[in-house]
C-alpha positions, -999 to +999 in steps of 0.1 A: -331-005+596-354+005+628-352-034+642-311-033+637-314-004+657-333-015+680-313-045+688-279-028+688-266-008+709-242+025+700-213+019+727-197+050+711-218+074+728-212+092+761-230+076+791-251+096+810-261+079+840-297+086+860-310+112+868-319+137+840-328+170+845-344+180+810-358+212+795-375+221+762-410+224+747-437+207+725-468+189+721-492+162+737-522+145+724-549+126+745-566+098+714-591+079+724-586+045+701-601+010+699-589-015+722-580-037+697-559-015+675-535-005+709-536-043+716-521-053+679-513-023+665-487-003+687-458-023+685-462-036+717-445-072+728-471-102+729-467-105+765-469-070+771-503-065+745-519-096+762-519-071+799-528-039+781-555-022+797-575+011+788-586+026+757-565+066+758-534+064+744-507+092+746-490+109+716-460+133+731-438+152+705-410+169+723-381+193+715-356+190+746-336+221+745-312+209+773-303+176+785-272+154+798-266+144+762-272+181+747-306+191+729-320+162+709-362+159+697-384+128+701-416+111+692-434+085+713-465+068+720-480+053+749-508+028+746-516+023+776-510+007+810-494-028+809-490-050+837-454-054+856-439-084+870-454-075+905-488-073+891-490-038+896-504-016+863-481+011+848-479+032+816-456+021+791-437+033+758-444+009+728-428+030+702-403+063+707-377+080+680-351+102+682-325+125+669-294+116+687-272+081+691-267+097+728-301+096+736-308+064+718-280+044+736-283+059+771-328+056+771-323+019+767-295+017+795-308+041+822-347+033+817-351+004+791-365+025+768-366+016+730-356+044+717-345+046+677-325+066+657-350+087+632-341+126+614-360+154+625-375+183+606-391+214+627-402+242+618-421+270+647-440+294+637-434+328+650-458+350+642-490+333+666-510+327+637-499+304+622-487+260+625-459+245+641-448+218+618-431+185+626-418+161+601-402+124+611-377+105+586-358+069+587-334+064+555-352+094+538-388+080+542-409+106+562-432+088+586-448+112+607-458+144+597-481+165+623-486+204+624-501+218+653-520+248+659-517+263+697-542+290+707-558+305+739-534+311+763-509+289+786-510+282+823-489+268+853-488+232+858-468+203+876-471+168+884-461+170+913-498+175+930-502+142+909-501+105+929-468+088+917-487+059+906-502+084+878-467+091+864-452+058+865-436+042+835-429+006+830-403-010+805-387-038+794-353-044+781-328-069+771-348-092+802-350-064+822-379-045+841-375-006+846-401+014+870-394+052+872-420+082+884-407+113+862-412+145+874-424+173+854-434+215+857-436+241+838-466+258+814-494+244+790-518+256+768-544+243+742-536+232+707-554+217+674-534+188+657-542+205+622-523+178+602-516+142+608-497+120+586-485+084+596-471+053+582-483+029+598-455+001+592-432+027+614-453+043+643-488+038+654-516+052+632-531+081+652-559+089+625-572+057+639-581+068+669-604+107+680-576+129+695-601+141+727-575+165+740-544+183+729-522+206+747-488+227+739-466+227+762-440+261+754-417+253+780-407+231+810-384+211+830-387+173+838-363+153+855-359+111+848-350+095+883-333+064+885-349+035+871-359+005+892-347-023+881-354-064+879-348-093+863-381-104+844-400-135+848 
């Protein structure tokens, strides 16, 4: 089911052109992982893998409370940086889900980015003691299954003070290259990952890797620019 929709698009949804100005909340995880497992085990393309560089990769659990295509949640990793067609060296998506056919069809044609259909199941704590749980399905089977744990407190921050070249995002699509430098502000704080459950056939194992940092983020605002695009080599 997740290659079908991978390959096929969902011209029934509303396009959305670039740019997005998103808000919402959730979590991001830092995991430190063998450079061997990003290179084969993150459902990266060959030619992408074989220009993989680094050994962080980037876990970011997200539930967007507003966007062009109404509130929808995701799940993605990054492994890395991967080379573009210029030879420059940008971060890229290897594997994303989410809960809406809007988002799905209008990630691939704004950005290139592979997004898939998946059901989500969240549940936020609200008394401050005790996990934020997050449960990921496809056809019933639950995937992913993380609980977090925030604590301390949370404080200003933006990416804007950052170089573009530290946001920037490559992808590939249907033959297609996609640069874009997202923009992002809002407040973050310190969390635990307290549970971590993944099938690895479906997402990238994070228990494979030492998760070095991990941060809630309780609320922001990001905004997708328009993509640059090329035709691939």
């Amino acid at each position: 089911m997740a290659k079908a929709q991978l390959e096929d698009s969902n011209t029934h949804s509303p396009r959305a052109p670039a740019p997005w100005t998103l808000t919402g909340c959730g979590y991001i995880a830092a995991i430190r992982c063998d450079p061997g497992y990003l290179d084969a085990g993150c459902f990266l393309e060959s030619a992408r893998a074989r220009g993989r560089r680094g050994r962080i990769a980037y876990m970011m659990l997200v539930d967007y409370t507003d966007s062009p295509v109404g509130p929808y949640q995701e799940l993605l990793f990054i492994p890395g940086r991967v080379s573009t067609t210029t030879g420059a060296s940008h971060w890229t998506i290897s594997r994303i889900f989410v809960s809406t056919e809007a988002s799905v069809s209008n990630g691939r044609d704004n950005w290139g980015i592979p997004k898939e259909l998946a059901d989500f199941d969240i549940h936020y704590d609200t008394s401050g003691r005790g996990c934020d749980e997050f449960r990921v399905a496809l056809d019933g089977h639950t995937f992913a299954s993380m609980s977090f744990r925030p604590w301390g407190f949370s404080l200003p921050v933006t990416t804007r003070i950052l170089p573009a070249s530290m946001c920037t995002l490559v992808q590939s699509w249907r033959g297609r290259e996609y640069v874009f430098t997202p923009e992002a502000s809002g407040r973050a704080g310190p969390a635990k990952m307290a549970e971590c459950a993944i099938d690895a056939e479906v997402f990238p194992d994070l228990t494979r890797g030492a998760v070095l940092t991990c941060l809630q983020v309780p609320d922001f605002t990001m905004t997708f620019p328009v993509a640059r695009v090329r035709e691939e080599l």
